[in-house]
GUPA-568996 format. One record per residue: residue in three letters; x, y, z of N, C-alpha, C in turn. Coordinates in steps of 0.1 Angstrom, whole numbers, padded with zeros to 4 digits, always signed. Atoms other than C-alpha are relative to their C-alpha. Layout:
ALAXYZXYZXYZ/...
END
This chain:
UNK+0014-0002+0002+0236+0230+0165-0003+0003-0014/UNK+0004+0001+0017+0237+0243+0130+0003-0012-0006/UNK+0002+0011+0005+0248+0210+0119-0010-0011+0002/UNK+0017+0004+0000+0215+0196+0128-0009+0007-0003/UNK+0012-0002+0006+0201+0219+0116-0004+0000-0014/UNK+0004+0008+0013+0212+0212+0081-0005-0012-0005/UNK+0011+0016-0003+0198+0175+0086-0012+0001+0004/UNK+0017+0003-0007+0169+0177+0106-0008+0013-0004/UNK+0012-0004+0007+0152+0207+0088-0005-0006-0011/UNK+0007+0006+0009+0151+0194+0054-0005-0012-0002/UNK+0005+0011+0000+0140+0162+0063-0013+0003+0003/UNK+0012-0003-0006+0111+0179+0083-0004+0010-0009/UNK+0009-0006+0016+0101+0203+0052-0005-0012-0006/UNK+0000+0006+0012+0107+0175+0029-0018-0012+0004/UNK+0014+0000-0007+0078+0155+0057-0014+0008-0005/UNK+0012-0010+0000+0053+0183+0054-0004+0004-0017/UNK+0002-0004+0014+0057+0187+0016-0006-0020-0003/UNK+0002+0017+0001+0051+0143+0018-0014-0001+0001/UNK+0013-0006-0006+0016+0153+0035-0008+0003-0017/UNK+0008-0007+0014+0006+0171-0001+0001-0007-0007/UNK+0004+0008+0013+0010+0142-0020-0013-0005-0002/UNK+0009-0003-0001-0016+0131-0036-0008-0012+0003/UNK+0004+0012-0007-0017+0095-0020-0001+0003+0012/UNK+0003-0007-0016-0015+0114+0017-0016+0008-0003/UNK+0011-0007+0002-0041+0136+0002-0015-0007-0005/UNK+0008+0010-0003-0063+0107-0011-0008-0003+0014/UNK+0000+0010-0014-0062+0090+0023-0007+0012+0006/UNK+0009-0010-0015-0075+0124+0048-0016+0002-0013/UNK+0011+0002+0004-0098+0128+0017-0015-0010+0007/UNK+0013+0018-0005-0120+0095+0026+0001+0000+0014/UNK+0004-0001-0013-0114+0103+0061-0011+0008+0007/UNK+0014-0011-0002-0135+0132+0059-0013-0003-0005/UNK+0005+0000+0010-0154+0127+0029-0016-0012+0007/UNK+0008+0017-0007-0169+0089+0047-0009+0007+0011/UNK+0003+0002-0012-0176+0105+0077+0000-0007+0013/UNK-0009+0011-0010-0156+0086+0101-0006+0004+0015/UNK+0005-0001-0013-0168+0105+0128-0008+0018+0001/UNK+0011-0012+0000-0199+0135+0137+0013+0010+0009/UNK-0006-0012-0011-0177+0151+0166+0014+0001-0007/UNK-0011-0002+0006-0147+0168+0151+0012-0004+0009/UNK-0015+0004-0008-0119+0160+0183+0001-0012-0003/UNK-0001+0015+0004-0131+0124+0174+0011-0001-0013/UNK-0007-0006+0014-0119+0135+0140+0015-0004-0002/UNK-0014+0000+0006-0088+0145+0148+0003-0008+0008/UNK-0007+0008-0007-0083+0117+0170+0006-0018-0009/UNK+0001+0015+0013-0087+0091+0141+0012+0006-0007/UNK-0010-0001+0005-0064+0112+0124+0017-0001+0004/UNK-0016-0006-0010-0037+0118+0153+0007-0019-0004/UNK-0001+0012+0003-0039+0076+0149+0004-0005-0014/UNK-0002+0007+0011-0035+0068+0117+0013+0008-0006/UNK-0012-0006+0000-0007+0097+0114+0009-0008+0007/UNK-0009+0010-0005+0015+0078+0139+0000-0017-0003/UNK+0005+0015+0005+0003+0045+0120+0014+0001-0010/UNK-0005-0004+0008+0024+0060+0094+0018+0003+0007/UNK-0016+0005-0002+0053+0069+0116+0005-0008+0006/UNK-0003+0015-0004+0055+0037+0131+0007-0010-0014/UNK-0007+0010+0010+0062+0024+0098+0011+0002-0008/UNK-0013-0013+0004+0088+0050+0085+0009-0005+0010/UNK-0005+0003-0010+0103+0043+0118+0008-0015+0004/UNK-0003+0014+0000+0104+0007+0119+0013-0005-0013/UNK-0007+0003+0013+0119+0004+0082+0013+0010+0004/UNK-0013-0004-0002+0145+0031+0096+0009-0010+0008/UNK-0005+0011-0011+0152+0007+0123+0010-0009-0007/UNK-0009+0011+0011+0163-0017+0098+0007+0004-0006/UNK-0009-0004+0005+0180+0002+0079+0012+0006+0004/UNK-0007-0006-0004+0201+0014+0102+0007-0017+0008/UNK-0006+0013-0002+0207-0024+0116+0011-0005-0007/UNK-0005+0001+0008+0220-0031+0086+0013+0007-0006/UNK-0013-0009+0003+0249-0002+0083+0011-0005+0010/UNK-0005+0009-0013+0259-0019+0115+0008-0010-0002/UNK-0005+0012-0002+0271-0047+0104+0015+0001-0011/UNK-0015+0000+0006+0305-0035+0082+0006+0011+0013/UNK-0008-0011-0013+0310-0011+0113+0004-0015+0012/UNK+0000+0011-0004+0307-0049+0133+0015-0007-0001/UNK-0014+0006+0002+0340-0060+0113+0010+0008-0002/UNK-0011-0011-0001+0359-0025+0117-0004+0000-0012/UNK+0000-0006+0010+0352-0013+0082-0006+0010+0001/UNK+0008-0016+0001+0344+0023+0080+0002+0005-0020/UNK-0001-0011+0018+0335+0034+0042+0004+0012+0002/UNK-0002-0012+0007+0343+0064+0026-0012+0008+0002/UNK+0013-0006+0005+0319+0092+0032-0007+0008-0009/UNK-0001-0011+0018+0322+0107-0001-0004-0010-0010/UNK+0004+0001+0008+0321+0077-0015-0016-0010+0004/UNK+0016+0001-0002+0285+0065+0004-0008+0012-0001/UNK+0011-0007+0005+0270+0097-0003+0000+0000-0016/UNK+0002-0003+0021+0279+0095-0042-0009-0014-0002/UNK+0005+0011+0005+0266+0058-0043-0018-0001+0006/UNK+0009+0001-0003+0237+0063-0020-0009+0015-0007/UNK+0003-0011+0007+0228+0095-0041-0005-0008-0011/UNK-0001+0009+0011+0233+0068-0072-0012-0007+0004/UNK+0010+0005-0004+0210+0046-0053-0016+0006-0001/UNK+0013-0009-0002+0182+0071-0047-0005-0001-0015/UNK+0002-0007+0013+0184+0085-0085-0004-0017-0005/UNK+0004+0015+0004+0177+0047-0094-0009-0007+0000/UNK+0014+0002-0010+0147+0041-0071-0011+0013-0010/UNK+0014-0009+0006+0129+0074-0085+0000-0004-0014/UNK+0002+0008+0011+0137+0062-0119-0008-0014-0002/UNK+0008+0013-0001+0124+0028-0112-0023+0005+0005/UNK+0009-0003-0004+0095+0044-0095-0011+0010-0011/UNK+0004-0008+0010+0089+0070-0126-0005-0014-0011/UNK+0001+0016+0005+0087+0034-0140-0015+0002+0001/UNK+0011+0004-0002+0060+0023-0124-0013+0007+0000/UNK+0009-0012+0003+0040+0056-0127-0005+0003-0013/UNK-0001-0002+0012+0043+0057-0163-0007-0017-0007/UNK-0001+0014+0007+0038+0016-0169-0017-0007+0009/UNK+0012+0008-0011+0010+0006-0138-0008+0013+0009/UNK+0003-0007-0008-0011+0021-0117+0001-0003+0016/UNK-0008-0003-0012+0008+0027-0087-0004+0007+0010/UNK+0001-0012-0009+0001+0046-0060-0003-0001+0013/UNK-0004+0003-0017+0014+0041-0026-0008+0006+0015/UNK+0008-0012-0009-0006+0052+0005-0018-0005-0001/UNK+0013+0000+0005-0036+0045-0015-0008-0015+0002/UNK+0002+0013+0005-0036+0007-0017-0011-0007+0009/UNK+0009+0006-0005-0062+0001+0008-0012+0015+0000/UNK+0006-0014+0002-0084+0034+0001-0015-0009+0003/UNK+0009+0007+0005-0113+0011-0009-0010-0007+0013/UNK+0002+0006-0010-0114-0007+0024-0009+0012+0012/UNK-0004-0011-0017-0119+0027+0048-0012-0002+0004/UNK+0015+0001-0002-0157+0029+0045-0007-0016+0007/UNK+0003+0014-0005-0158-0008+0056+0006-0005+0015/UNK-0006+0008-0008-0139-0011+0083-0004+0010+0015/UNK+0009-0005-0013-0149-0007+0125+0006+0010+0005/UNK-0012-0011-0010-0137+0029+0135-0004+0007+0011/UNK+0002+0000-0013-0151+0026+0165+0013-0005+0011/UNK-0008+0011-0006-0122+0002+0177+0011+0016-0005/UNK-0009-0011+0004-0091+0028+0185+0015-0005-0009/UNK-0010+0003+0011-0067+0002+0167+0002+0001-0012/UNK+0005-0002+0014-0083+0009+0134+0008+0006-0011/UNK-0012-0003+0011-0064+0038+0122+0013+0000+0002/UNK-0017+0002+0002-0034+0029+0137+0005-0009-0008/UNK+0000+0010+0010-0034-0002+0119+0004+0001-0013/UNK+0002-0006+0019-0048+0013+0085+0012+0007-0007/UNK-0010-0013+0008-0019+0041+0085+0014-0006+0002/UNK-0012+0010-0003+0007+0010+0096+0005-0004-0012/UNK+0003+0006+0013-0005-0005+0067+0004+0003-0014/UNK-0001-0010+0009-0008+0023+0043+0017+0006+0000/UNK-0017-0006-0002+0033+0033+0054+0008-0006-0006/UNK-0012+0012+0006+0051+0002+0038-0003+0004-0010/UNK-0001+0000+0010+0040+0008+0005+0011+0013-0001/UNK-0007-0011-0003+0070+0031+0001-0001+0013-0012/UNK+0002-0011+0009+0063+0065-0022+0016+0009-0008/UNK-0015-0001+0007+0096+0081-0038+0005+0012+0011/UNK-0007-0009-0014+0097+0108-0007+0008-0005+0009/UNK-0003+0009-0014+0102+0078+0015+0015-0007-0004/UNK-0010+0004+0008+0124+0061-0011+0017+0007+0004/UNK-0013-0010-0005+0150+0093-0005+0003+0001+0013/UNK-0004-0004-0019+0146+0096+0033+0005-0012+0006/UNK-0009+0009-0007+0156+0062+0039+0010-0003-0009/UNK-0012-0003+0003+0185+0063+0013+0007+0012+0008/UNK-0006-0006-0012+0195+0092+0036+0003-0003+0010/UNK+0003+0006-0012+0188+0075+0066+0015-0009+0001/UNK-0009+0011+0009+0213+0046+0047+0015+0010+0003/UNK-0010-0009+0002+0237+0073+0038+0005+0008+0016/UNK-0007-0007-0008+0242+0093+0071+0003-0011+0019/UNK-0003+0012-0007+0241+0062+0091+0014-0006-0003/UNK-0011+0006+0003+0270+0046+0075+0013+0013+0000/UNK-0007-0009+0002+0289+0076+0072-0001+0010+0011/UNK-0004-0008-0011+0284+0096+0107-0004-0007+0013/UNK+0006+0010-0019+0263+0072+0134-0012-0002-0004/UNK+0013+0008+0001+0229+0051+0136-0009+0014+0006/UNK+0006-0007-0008+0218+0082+0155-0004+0010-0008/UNK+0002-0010+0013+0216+0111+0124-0009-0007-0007/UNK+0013+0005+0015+0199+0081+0103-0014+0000+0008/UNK+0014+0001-0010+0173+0074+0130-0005+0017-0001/UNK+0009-0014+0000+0164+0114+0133+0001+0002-0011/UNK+0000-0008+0014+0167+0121+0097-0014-0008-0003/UNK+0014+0003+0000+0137+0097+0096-0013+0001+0007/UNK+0011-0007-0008+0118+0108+0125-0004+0012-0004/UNK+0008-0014+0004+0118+0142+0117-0012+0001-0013/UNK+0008-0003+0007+0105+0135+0084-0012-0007+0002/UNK+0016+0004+0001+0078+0115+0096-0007+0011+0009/UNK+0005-0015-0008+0074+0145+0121-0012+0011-0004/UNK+0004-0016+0011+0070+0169+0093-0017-0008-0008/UNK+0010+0008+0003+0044+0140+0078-0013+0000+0009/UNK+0013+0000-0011+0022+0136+0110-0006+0015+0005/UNK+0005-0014-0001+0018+0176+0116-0006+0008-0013/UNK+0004-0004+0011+0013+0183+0078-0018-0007+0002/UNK+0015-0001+0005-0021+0164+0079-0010+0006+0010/UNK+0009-0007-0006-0038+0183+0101-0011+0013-0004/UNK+0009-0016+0006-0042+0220+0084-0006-0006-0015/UNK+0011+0003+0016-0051+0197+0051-0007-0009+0000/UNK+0015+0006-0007-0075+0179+0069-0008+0007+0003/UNK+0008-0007-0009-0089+0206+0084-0007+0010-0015/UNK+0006-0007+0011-0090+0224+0048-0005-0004-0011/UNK+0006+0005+0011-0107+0200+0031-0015-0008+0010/UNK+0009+0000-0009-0131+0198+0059-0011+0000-0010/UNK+0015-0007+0003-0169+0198+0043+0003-0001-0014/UNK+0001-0008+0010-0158+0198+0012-0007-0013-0009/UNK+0011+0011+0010-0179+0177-0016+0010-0010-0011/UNK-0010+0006+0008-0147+0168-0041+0009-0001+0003/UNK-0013+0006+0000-0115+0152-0043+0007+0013-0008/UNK-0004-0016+0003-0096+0186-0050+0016-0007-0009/UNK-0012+0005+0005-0068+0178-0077+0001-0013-0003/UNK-0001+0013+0003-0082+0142-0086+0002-0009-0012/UNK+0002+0002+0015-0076+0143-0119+0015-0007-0004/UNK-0013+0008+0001-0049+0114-0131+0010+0009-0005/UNK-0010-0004+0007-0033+0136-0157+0009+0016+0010/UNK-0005-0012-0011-0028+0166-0128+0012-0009+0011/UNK-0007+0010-0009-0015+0137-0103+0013-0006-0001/UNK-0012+0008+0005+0010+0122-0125+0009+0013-0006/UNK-0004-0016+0001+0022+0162-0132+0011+0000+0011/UNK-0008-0006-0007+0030+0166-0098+0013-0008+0005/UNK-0011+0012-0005+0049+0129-0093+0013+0006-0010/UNK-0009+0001+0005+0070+0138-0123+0005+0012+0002/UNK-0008-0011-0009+0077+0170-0111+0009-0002+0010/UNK-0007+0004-0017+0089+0159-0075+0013-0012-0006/UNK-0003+0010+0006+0104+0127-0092+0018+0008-0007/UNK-0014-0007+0010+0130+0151-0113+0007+0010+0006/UNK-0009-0005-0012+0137+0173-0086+0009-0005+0007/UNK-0012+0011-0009+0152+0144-0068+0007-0003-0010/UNK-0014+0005+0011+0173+0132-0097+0004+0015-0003/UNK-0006-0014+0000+0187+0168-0102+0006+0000+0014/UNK-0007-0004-0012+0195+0170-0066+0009-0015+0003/UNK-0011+0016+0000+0214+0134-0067+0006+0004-0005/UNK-0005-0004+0009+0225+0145-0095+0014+0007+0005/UNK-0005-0007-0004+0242+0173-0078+0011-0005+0012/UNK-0007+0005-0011+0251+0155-0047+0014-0011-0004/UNK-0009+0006+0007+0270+0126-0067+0011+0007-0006/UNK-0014-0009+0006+0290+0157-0084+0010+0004+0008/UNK-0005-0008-0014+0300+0170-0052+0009-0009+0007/UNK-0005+0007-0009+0309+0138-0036+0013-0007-0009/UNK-0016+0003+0009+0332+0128-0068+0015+0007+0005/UNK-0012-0012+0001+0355+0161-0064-0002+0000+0015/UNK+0001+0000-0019+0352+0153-0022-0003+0014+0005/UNK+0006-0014-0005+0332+0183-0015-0012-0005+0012/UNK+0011+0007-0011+0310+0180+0014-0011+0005-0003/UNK+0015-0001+0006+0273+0178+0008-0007+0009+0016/UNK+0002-0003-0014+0267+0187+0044+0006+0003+0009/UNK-0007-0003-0006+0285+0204+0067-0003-0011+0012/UNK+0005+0005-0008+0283+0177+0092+0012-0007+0006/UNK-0010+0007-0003+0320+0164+0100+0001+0004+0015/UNK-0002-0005-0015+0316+0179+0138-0012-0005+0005/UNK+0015+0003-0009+0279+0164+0147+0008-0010+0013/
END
């Protein structure tokens, strides 16, 4: 049990800290903001919808990515788990770099990419925000980026079954987080924190956190130190 619980908590913080970005935070913005709906249970029923829109799509892309670890376990090949968490660490640290990229070079911003549409579209119909948050889940953000190089990594290296919950939980931690910042941005007149140069603060913040902690993990998995107590799950 404590070895799940080193997996499956910080995937479900890391979730709930995913919630406060400021493309999650965008998106419940305009849900409120529009007026999607007078009666508040309706409210949160749009939201409970477009929350599992979101982990349907987390979910699905885990799916796959876990298909895919499958297939050198297919011809008896079992990698190294020291050296798939150094490379998939490498991997990650790659992606947020590429992604610090695109933050710095375009304007990017995952989650967001149909923002524009919400006020137009029929949310009377209950497939709406499932749809919308289906939609809005592929564009992948650099949280998602690391949870499915995890997903990758403890797939290949302990069973399809660790990568699959390592991405549930955190979409878990995702679908429960927008509720209390839904609910606390209830009524309110402004986009709280919409300011580009605040926005791109907190990416490069989060962004450098994760390359430090690769960082770390890659050091660990050189000198075969275990990153995770996890050789008895």
């Amino acid at each position: 049990m404590q070895e799940w619980f080193f997996i499956l908590l910080p995937a479900f913080l890391l979730g709930i800290l995913h919630t406060a970005m400021p493309c999650e935070d965008k998106a419940i913005f305009f849900f409120w903001s529009f007026g999607i709906s007078k009666k508040p249970i309706h409210s949160i029923g749009i939201l409970a919808l477009y929350g599992a829109g979101l982990m349907s799509a987390n979910m699905s892309i885990a799916i796959i990515t876990v298909l895919i670890t499958l297939v050198p376990r297919f011809f008896g090949f079992i990698p190294d788990p020291y050296a798939i968490n150094f490379f998939g660490a490498f991997s990650s640290t790659f992606a947020a770099i590429a992604f610090l990229f695109f933050i710095t070079r375009t304007d990017y911003m995952p989650h967001s990419r149909y923002k524009d549409e919400i006020s137009h579209l029929d949310w009377e119909k209950t497939r709406t925000p499932y749809i919308f948050g289906l939609l809005a889940g592929y564009p992948p953000c650099i949280f998602e980026l690391f949870i499915y190089s995890q997903c990758l990594t403890y797939s290949l290296s302990y069973g399809f079954l660790e990568g699959i919950l390592t991405v549930f939980y955190f979409s878990l931690g995702t679908f429960i987080g927008l509720f209390p910042l839904a609910i606390a941005k209830q009524g309110s007149s402004q986009f709280i924190g919409g300011t580009e140069g605040k926005r791109n603060k907190i990416f490069y913040v989060m962004i450098i956190l994760i390359i430090i902690f690769n960082i770390i993990i890659m050091i660990l998995s050189f000198f075969r130190i275990h990153v995770f107590p996890v050789e008895n799950l």
